[in-house]
DOSE-663437 format. One line per 8 residues: their letters; for each residue y, x, z of N, C-alpha, C. Coordinates in steps of 0.001 Angstrom, whole numbers, always signed. Each point is the difference from the previous one (the first is absolute). Example, Ala and Ser with C-alpha at 12.3 -4.5 7.8 and 13.67 -1.06 7.14 Angstrom:
<pts>
AS = -5690 +13190 +7800 +1190 -890 +0 +1200 +900 +0; +1050 -350 -720 +1190 +820 +60 +1090 -770 +730
</pts>
This chain:
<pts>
XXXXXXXX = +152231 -19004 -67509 -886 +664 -944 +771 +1013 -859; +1539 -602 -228 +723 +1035 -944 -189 +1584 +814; +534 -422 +1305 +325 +1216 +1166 -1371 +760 -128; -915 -223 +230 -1289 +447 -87 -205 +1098 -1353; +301 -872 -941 -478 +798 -1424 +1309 +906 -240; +918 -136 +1045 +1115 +910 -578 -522 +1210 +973; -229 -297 +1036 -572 +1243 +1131 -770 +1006 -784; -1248 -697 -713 -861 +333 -402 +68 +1094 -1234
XXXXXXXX = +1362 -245 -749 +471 +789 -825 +821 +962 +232; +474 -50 +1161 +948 +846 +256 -1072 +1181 +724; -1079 -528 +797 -956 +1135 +41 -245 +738 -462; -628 -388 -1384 -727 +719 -1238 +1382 +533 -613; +620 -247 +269 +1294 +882 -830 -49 +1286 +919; +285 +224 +1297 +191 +263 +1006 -1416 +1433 +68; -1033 -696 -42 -1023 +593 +124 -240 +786 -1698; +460 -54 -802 -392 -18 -1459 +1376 +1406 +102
XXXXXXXX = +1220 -383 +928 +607 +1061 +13 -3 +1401 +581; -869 -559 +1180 -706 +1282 +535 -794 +797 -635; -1002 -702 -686 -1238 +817 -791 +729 +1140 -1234; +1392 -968 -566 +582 +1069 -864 +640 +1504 +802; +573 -666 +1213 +772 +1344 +445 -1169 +733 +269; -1272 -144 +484 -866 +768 +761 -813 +773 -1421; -120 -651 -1213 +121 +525 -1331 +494 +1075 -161; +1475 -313 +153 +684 +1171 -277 +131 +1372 +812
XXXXXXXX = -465 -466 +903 +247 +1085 +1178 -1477 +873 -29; -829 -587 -422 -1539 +515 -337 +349 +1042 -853; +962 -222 -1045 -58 +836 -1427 +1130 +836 +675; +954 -372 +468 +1001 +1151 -73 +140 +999 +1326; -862 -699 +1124 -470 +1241 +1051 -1338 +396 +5; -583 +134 -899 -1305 +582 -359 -213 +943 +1286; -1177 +249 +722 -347 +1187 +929 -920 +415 -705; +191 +1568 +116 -1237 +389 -798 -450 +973 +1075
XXXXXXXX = -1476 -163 +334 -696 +250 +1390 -1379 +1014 -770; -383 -169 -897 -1623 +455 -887 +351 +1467 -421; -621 +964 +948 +523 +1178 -643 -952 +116 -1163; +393 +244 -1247 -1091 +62 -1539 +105 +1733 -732; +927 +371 +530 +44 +1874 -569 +758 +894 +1219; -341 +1125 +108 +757 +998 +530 -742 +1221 -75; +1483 +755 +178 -949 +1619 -253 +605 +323 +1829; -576 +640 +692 +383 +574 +1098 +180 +1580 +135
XXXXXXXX = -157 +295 -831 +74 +1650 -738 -1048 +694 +1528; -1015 +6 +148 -625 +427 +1339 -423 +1269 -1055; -433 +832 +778 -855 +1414 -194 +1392 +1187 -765; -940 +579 -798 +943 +1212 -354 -497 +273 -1467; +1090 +456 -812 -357 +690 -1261 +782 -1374 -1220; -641 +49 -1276 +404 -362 -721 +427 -1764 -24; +627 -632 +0 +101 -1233 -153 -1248 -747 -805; -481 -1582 +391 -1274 -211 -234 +204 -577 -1950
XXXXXXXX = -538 +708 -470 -35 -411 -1522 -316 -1456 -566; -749 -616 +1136 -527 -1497 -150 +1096 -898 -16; +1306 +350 +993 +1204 -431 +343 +664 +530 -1132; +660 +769 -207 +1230 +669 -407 -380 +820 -1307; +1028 -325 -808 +205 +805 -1620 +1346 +990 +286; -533 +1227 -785 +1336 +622 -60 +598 +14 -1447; +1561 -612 +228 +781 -179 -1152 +646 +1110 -487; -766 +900 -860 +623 +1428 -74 +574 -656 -1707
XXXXXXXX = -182 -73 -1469 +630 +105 -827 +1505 -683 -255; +130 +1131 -607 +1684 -501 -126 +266 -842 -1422; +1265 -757 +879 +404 -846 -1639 +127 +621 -1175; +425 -407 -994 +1003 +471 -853 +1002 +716 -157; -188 +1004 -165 +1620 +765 -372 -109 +1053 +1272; -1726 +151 +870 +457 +593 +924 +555 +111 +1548; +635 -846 -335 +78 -288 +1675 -372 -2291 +691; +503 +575 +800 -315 -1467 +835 +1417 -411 +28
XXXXXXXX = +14 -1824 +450 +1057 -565 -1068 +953 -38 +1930; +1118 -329 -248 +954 +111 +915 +975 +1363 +227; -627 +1008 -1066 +854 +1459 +262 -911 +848 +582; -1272 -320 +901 -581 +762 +1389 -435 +1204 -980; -101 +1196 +907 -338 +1048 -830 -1300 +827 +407; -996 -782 +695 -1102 +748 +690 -1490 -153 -1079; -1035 +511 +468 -1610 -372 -535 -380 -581 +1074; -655 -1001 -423 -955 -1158 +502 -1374 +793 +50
XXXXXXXX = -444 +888 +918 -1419 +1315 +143 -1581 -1105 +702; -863 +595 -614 -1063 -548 +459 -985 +433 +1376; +1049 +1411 +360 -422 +793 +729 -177 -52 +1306; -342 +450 +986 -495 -466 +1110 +1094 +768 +1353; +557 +841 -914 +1759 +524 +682 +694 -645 +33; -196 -1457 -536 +973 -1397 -384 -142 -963 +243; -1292 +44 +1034 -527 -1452 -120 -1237 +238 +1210; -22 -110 +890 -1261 +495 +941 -82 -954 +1488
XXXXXXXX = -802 -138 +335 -308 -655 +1047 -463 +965 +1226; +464 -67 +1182 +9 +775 +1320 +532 -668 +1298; -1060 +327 +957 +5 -986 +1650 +84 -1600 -812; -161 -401 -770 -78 -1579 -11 +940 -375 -543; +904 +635 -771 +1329 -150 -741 +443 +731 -1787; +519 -729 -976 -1 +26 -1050 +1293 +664 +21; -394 +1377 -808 +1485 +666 -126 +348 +67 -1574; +798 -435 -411 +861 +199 -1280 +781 +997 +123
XXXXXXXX = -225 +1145 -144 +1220 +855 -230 +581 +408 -1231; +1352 +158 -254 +864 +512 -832 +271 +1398 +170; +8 +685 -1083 +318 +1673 +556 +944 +865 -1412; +684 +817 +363 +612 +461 -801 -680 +1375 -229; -836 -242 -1622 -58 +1006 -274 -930 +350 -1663; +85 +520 -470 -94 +109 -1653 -1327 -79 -568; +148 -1230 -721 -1898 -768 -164 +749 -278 -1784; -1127 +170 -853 -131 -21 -1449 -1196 -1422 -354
XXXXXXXX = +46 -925 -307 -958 -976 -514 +1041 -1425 -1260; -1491 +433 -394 +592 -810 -1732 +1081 +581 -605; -410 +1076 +491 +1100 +1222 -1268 +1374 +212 +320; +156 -607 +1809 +1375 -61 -85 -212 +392 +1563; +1296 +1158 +258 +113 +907 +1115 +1487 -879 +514; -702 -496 +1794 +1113 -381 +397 +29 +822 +1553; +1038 -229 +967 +668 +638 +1003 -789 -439 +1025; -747 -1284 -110 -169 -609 +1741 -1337 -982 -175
XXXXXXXX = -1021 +6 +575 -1542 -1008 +128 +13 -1046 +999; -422 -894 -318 -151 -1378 +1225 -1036 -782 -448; -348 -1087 +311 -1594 -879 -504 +700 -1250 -221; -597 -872 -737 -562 -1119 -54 -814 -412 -473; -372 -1226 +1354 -1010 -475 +319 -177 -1572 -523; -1011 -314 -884 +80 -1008 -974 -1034 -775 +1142; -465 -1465 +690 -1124 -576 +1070 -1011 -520 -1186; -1080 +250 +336 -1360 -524 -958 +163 -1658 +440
XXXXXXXX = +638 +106 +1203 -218 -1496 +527 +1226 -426 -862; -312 -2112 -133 +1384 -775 -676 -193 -1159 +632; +587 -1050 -65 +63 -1002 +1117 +1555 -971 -22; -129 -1242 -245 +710 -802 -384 +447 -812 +1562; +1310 -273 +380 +619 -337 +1364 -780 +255 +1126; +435 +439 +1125 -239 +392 +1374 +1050 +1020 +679; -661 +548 +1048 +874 +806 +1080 -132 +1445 -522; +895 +724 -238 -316 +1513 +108 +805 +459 +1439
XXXXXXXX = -795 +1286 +878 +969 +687 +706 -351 +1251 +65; +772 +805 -258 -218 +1851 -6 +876 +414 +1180; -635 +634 +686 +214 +1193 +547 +245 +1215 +287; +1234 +358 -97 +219 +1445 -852 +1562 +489 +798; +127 +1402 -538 +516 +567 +475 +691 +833 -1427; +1613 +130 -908 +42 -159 -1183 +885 +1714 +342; +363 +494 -1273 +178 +1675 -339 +1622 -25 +154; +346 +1072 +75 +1448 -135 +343 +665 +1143 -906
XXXXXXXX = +1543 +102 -289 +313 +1139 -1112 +365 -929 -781; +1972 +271 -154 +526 -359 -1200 -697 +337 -1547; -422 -1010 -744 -476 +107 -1149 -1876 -803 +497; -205 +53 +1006 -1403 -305 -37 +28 -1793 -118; -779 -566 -1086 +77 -1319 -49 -1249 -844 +695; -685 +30 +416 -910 -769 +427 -478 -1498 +150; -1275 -727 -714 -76 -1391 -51 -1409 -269 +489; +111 -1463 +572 -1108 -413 -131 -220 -1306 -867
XXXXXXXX = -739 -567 -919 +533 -996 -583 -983 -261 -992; -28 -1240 -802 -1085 -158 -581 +437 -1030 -1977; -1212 +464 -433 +248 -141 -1003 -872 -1526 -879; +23 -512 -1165 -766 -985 -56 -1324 +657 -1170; -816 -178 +188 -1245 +545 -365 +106 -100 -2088; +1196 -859 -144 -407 -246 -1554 +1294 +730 -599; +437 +1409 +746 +1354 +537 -472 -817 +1265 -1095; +1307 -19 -1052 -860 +665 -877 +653 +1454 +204
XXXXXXXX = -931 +992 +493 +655 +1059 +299 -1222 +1095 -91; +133 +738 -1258 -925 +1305 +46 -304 +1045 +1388; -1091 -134 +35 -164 +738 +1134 -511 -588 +1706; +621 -926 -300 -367 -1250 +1606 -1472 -28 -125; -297 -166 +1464 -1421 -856 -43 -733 -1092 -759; +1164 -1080 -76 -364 -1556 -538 +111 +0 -1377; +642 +1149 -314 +839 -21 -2115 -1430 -446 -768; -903 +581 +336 -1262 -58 -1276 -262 -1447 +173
XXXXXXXX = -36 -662 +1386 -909 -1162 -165 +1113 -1387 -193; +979 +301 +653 +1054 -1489 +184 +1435 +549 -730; +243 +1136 -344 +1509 +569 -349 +129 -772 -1016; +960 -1331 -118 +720 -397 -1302 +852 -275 +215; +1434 +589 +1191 +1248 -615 +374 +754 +689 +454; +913 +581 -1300 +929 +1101 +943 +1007 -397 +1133; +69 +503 +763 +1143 +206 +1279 +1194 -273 -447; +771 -897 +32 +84 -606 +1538 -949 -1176 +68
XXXXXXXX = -110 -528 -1362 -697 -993 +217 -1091 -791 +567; -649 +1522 +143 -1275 -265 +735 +284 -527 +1090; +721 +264 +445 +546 +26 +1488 -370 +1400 +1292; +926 +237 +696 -16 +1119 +987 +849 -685 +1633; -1005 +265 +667 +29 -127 +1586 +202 +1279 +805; +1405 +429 +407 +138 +1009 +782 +109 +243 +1711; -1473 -95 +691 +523 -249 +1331 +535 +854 +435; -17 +1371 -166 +1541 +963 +796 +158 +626 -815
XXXXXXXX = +929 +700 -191 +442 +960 -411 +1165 +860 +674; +39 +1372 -87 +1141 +620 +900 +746 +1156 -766; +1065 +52 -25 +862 +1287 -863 +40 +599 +1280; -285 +1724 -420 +335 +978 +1630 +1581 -88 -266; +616 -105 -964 +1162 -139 +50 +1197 -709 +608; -1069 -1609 +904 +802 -666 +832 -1424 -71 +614; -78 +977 +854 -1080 +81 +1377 +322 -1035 +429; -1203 -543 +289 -635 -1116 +1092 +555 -1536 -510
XXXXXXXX = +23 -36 -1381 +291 -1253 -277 -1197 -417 -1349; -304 -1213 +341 -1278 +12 -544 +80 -1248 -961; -110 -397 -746 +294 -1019 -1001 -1196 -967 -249; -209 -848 -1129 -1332 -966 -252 +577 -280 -858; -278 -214 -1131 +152 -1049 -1595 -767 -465 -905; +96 -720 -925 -761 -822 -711 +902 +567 -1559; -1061 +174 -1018 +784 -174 -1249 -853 -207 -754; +498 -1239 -1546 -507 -1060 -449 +830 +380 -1839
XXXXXXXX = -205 -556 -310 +766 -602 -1201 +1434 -468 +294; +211 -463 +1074 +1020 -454 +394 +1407 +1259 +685; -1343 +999 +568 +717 +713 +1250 -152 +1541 -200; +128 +833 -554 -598 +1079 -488 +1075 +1385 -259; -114 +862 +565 +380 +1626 -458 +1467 -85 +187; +983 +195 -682 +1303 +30 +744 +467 -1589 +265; -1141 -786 -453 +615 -1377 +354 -335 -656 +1136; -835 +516 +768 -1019 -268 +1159 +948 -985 +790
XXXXXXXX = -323 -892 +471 +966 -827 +1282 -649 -437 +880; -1641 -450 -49 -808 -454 +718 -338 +851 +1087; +792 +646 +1133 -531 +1046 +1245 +877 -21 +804; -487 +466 +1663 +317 -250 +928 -275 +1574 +522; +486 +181 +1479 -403 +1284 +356 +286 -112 +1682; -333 +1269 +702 +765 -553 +1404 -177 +1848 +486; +782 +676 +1085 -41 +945 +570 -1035 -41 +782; -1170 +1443 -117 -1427 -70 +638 +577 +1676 +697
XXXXXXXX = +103 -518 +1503 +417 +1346 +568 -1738 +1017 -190; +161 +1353 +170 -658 +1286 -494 -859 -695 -680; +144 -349 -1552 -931 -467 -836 -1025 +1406 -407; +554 +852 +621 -652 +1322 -562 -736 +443 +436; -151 -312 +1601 -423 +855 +719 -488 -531 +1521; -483 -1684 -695 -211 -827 +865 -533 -930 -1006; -1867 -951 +482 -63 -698 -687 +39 -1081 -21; -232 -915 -1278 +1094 -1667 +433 -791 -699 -1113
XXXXXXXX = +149 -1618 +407 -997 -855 -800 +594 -627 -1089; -163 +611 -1261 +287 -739 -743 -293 -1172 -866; -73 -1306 -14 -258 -848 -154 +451 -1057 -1344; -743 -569 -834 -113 -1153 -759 -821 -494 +2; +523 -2095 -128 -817 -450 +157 +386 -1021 -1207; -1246 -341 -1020 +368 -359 -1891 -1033 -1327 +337; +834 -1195 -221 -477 -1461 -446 +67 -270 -877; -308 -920 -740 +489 -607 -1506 +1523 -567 +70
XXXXXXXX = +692 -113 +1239 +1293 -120 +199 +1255 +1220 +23; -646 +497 +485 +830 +1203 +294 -369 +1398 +666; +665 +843 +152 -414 +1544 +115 +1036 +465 +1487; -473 +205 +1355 +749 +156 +673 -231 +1376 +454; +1303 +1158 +428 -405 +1141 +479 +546 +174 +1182; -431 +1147 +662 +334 +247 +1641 -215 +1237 +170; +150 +536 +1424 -281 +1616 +245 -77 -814 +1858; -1027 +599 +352 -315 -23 +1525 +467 -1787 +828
XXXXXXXX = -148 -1007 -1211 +87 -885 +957 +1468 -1128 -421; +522 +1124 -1402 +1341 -344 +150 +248 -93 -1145; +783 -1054 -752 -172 -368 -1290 +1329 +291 -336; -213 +649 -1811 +1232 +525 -712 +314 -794 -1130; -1068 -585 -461 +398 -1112 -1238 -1289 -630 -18; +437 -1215 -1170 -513 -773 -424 -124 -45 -1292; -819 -308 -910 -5 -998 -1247 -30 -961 -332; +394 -566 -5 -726 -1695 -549 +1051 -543 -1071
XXXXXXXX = -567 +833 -1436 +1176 -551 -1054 +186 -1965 -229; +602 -974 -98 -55 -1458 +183 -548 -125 -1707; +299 +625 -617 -655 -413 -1210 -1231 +1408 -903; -1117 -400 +69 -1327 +538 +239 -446 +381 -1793; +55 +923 -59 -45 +63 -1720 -656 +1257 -511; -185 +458 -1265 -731 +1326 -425 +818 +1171 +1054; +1359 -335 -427 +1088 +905 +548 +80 +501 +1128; -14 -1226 +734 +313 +44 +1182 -819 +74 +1701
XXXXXXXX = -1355 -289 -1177 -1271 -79 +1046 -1632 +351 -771; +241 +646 -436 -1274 +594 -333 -1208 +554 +1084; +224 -444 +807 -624 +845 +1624 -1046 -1369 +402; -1224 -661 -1258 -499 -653 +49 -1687 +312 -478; +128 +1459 -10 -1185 +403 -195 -208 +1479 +637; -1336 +528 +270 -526 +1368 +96 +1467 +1109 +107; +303 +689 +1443 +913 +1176 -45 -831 +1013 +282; +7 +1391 +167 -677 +826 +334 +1202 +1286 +694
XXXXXXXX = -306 +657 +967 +979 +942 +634 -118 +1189 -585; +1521 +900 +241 +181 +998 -376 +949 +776 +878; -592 +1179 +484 +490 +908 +1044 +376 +1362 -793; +1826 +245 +280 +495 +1076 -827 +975 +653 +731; +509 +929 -258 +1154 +943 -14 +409 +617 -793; +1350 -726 -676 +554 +660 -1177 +1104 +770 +608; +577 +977 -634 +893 +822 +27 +1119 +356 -518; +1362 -407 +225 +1119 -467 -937 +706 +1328 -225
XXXXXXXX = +614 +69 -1117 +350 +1158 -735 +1131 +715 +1231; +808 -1173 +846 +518 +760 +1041 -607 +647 +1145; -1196 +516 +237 -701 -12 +915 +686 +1618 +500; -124 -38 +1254 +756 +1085 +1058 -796 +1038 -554; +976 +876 -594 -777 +1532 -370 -889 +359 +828; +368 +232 +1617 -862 +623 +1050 -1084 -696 +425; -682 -1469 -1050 -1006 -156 +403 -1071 +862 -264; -1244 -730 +1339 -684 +562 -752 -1070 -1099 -238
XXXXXXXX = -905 -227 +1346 -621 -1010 -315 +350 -1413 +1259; -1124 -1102 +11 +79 -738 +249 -722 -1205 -45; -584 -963 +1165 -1132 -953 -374 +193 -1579 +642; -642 -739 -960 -513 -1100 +503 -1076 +226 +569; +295 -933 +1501 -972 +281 +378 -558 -1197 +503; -1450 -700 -41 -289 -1385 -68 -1100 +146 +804; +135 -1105 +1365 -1103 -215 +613 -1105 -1099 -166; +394 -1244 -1044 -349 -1105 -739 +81 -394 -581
XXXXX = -171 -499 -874 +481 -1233 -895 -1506 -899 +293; +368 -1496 +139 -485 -1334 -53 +395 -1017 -454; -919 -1048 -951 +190 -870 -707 -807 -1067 +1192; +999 -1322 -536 -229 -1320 +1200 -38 -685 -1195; -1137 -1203 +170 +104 -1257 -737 -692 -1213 +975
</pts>
């Protein structure tokens, strides 16, 4: 009878241990299969207003923060849709708004859509030219920042804190290398440590899937299949994980004060973006 009731426990241990691993494996390989947003940029002309805000005012003091020296234009020379594809272009050339005359125009693009963990993957094809910065990446809906889409209704949290999700980003300055980062309270501006990156042959001129996929565990990125980092800070805090509510995307090209005299212009060019939950 002992043998019996010891069997019997060693089952339920046994079986009680499975249910946890299969627990865990529920939460930390999440599939996310439900497509819930996408723009497919189909037709021609202006980008769809229902989707997309344009982030034209400038900070304080004039310019935009990192050094970049371009205007953020609302214009449709900057921002246009054609054959089924979203072009961001950057261009060098002499635009005056909010009282201040700068050298070079590019867009950003603030998403009406916001959306708390799942799959993102874009499709795109990114601008090339020492000095051209290019991102795709997203922001948390309660950052307090004049001018954004979300500022009037949720803005009470300045950056870093809010938290920021960068799924690519590319300097033309080291062509074809494409980066991903996270910055927090913890991780932020010359202190950044949280990023990964990997070599994406003709990132320029060839297009490629860029990919994140955001659990309540962690934030993983990739390009075509092939993974460059991870997140998963072990201790979960304001700091360190704020990526527990509403992000919203933002599509840009900034322009760094070194940018190759002989540019001229230059585009993102996007055949998708899709959200998975």
């Amino acid at each position: 009878m002992k043998k019996i009731g010891l069997y019997i426990t060693l089952i339920g241990c046994l079986l009680l241990q499975s249910y946890s691993i299969q627990k865990r494996l529920d939460v930390s390989d999440t599939v996310f299969t439900n497509l819930v947003w996408s723009d497919e940029f189909d037709g021609d002309g202006a980008v769809d207003p229902e989707k997309w805000f344009h982030q034209t005012q400038l900070p304080p003091g004039g310019s935009w923060w990192g050094g970049i020296i371009q205007h953020y234009t609302d214009r449709e020379t900057n921002t246009f849709v054609r054959n089924g594809y979203l072009n961001l272009v950057a261009k060098k050339e002499k635009f005056r708004d909010y009282g201040v005359k700068k050298q070079y125009t590019s867009a950003r693009l603030n998403s009406k859509f916001a959306f708390k963990y799942g799959k993102v993957e874009v499709r795109a094809k990114l601008p090339e030219g020492t000095g051209t910065w290019p991102a795709i990446w997203m922001l948390n809906t309660n950052i307090d920042e004049d001018g954004a889409f979300w500022d009037d209704k949720y803005g009470t949290t300045k950056w870093p804190n809010c938290g920021e999700i960068d799924i690519v980003e590319h300097w033309g300055k080291n062509q074809d290398y494409v980066s991903s980062a996270v910055h927090n309270g913890d991780s932020h501006g010359d202190l950044v440590k949280n990023f990964g990156g990997q070599k994406v042959e003709n990132a320029s001129t060839e297009f490629h899937a860029y990919v994140m996929e955001w659990t309540k565990e962690k934030t993983v990125f990739s390009v075509d299949g092939i993974t460059h980092y991870e997140y998963n800070p072990e201790r979960k805090n304001k700091d360190t994980w704020p990526y527990d509510s509403k992000y919203y995307f933002i599509l840009n090209i900034a322009i760094e004060p070194e940018i190759d005299p002989a540019f001229v212009e230059s585009a993102m060019v996007v055949d998708y973006i899709r959200v998975y939950q």
